[in-house]
N, C-alpha and C positions, 0 to 999 in steps of 0.2 A: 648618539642615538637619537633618531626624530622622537617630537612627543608622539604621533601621530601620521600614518598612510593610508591612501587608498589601495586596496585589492579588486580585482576581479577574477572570477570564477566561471569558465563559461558553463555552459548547461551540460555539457558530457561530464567535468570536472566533478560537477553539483551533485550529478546521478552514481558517477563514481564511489562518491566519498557515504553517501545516504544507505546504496548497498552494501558499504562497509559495515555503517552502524548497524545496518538491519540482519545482516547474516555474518559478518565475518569479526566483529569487534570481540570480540573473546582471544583472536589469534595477537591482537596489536599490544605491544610493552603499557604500562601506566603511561607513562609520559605521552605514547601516542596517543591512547584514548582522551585522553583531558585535551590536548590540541585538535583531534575530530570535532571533538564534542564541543569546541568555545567556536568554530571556525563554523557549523554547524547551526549553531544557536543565530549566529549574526547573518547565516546565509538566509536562514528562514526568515530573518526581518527586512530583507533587502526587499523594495518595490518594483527594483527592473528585471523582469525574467527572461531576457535573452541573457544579458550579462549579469552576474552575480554581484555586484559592486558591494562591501563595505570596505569602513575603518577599521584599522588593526594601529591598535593603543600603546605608548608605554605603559600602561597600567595591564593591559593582555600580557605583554611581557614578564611583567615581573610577578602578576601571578603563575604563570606556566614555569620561570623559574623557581617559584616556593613551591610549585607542586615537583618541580622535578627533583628536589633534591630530598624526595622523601620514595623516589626510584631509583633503584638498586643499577648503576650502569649510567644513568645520565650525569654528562660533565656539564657544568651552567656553564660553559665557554662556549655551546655550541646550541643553544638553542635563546640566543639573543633575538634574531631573527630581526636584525636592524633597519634591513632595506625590503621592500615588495620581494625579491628577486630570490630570497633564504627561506622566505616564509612558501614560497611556490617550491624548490626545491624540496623540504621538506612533506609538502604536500602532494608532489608530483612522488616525492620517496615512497611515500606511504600505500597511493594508488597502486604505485607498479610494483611494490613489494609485497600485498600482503598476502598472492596465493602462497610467497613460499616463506610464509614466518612457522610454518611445520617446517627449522632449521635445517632438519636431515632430509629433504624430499631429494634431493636430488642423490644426496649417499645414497638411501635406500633403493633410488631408481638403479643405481649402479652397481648395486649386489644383487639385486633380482635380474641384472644382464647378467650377472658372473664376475663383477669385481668387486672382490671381498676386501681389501687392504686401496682405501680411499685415500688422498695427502688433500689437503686444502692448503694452499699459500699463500704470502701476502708478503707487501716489503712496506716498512715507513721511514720517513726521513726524505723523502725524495728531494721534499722542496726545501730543505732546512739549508742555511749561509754557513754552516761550522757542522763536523762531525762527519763520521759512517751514516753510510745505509745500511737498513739493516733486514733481512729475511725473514721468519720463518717458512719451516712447512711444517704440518701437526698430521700424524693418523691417529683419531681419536678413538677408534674400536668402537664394538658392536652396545657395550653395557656402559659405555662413559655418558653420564648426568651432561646437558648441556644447559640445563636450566643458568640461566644469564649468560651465556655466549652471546656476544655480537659485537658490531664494529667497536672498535677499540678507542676511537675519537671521540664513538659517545659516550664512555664509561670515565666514572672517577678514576683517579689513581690508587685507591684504596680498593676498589672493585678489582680492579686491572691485575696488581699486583696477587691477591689471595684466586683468582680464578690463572696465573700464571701459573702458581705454584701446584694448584690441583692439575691442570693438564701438565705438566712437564713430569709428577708424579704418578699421574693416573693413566695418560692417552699411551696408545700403542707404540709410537716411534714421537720425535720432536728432533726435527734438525734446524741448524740456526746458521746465518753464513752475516757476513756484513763485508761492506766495500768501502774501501779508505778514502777520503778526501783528493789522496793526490792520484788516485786512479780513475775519479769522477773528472777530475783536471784534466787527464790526458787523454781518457778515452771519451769520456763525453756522457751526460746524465744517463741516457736511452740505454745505451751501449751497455755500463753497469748496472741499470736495472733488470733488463734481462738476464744479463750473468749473474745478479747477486741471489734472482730465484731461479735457476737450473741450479745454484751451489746450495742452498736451501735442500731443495729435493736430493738433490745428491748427496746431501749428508744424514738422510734418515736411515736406520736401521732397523728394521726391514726398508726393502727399496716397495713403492707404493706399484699398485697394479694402473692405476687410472689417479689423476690430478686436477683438482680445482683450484681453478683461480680466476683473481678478483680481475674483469674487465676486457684484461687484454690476455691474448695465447703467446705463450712463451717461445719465441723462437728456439730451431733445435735444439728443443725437449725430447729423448727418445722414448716417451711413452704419453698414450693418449692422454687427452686433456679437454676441458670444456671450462671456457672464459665466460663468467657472467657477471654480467652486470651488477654492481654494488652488491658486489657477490659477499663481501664482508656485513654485510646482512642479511642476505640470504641463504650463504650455506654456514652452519654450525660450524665446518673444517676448516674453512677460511676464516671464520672469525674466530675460535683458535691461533691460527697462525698471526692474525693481527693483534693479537692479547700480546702473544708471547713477546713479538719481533717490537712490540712498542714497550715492554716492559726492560725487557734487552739494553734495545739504544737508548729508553732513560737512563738505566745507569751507569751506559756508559760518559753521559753527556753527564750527568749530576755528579762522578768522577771528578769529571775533567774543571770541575770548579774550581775544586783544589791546584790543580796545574794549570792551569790557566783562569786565574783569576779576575774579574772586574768586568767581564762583559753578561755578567748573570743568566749560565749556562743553566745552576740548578731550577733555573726558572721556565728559561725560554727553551729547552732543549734542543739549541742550537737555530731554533727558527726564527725569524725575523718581527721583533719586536721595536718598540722606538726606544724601551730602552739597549737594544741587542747594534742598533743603529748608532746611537750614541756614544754607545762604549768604543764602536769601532772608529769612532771619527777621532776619538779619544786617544786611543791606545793601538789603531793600525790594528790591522790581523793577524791573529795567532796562529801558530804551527798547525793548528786543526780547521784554519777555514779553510773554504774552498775559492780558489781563486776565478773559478769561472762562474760564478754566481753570485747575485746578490747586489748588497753596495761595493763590494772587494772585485766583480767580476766588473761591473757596470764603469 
C-alpha cells in the first residue's frame, strides 16, 4: 500500500458529492458518510478550483478502516482504497447510487405497475481458480425488514451469515442453483453464468412475476426483467440474493478444506490469493479447480 497519492476531483464530481451532504446524506450507510465527509474536508482545502487535487494518506486509510469496523456490513478487505483508481470507484459508487439507497424503489416501482411477486438475483464466484458458481434468487415479500441488505462483498462474514439465515427464514421464495467447475471448463465462464441465474430463478417457489438483476439481462429468461447497474446496492432483492449465493459457496469452499487440503480454501474461497498461488505450484490442482482459469488455465 502507497504511504500516500494524489486525487482529483473535477468540479461536476465536487458539486456532486456537496449535494449529497447537503440533502441526501441521511440515505448513505456509516461507512459512506465518514468517506464523504474526510473526502470533503480535503476538497475544501484544495487551492485549484478547476481540478479538485488532494492527498489521500495511509493514515485516511486506516482511519476509515477503524471507523468501518464499527459498521454493521462493512468487510476491511474492501475498503483499503490502495490505488487513486478504488478510491474513485467508490466515489463514483456513491454519486451514482444514492437516488436509489431507498433499497426497494425499484420493487415498489414494480407493484404499483402490477407486479407483485419481485425475484432479485445475483451469482458469486465468477472469478474464483477452484470451486462452483453459485446463484441466488430471493423474493423477499412486501413486510420483510431490509435494514442492512446490501452488496455482499461489503459485509463481514458474520453480517452475511445471520442476514442469510433471516432471508432464507423470512423472504417469500429463495432459490439457489450453482455450476461445477468442470462445466465452466467445457462450456465456458459466460455461457455458465447465465445458466447458473435462469436455474436460480427457476428454482423459486413461487415462480416471480418480474426479475432484477445485477448489471447484465439474462439471456432467454421467460419473464421480464431489468438489469441495473451495481444493482447489488441498489436493489434490496439483489442484495438478498448476493447474501444468500455468497454464503452458500462459502461453505461450500470452507467444506472442501477438509478434502482437499493445503491450498487454504477456508480462507481464500477459492479466489486467487498468493497464498492459493503457491499452494498450487506446490501441490498441482485439485479435483475442484478449474482448468481454464487462473494459474491451472494460464
Amino acid at each position: 500500500m502507497p504511504a500516500r497519492y494524489e486525487v482529483s476531483l473535477n468540479q461536476a464530481e465536487v458539486d456532486a458529492l456537496r449535494q449529497i451532504r447537503r440533502r441526501h446524506v441521511e440515505v448513505l450507510d456509516g461507512f459512506e458518510r465518514d468517506l464523504l465527509q474526510r473526502v470533503l474536508r480535503k476538497v475544501d482545502r484544495s487551492q485549484d478550483r478547476t481540478w479538485r487535487r488532494f492527498v489521500w494518506t495511509a493514515e485516511d486509510i486506516v482511519v476509515l478502516q477503524r471507523q468501518a469496523a464499527d459498521v454493521e456490513g462493512a468487510d476491511l478487505q474492501t475498503v483499503s482504497f490502495a490505488d487513486p483508481d478504488e478510491l474513485m470507484d467508490e466515489i463514483d459508487r456513491i454519486i451514482a447510487g444514492v437516488e436509489h439507497k431507498d433499497r426497494l424503489v425499484f420493487e415498489r416501482e414494480l407493484r404499483v405497475a402490477g407486479f407483485q411477486l419481485v425475484a432479485g438475483v445475483d451469482e458469486v464466484a465468477r472469478a474464483a481458480w477452484a470451486g462452483p458458481m453459485v446463484a441466488a434468487a430471493v423474493i423477499l415479500g412486501d413486510d420483510f425488514d431490509i435494514k442492512g441488505l446490501r452488496d455482499s462483498k461489503k459485509m463481514k462474514a458474520e453480517a452475511r451469515r445471520r442476514h442469510d439465515e433471516r432471508i432464507r427464514s423470512d423472504a417469500t421464495a429463495v432459490g439457489i442453483a450453482r455450476v461445477t467447475p468442470e462445466a465452466i471448463d467445457s462450456r465456458g465462464i459466460d455461457e455458465c453464468h447465465m445458466q447458473v441465474l435462469r436455474d436460480a430463478v427457476a428454482n423459486l417457489d413461487p415462480q416471480p412475476e418480474f426479475v432484477l438483476v445485477d448489471h447484465y439481462e439474462i439471456p432467454d429468461l421467460p419473464l421480464p426483467q431489468n438489469a441495473i447497474p451495481t444493482g447489488d446496492d441498489a436493489s434490496a432483492s439483489i442484495a438478498a440474493a448476493s447474501i444468500v449465493a455468497k454464503v452458500e459457496c462459502d461453505r461450500i469452499m470452507e467444506a472442501a478444506e477438509a478434502t482437499h487440503p493445503g491450498y487454504g480454501f477456508a480462507r481464500n474461497k477459492g479466489y486467487g490469493t498468493p497464498e492459493h498461488r503457491q499452494a498450487l505450484a506446490r501441490l498441482g490442482p485439485s479435483p475442484i479447480h478449474r482448468r481454464s482459469v487462473g494459474p491451472v488455465g494460464g
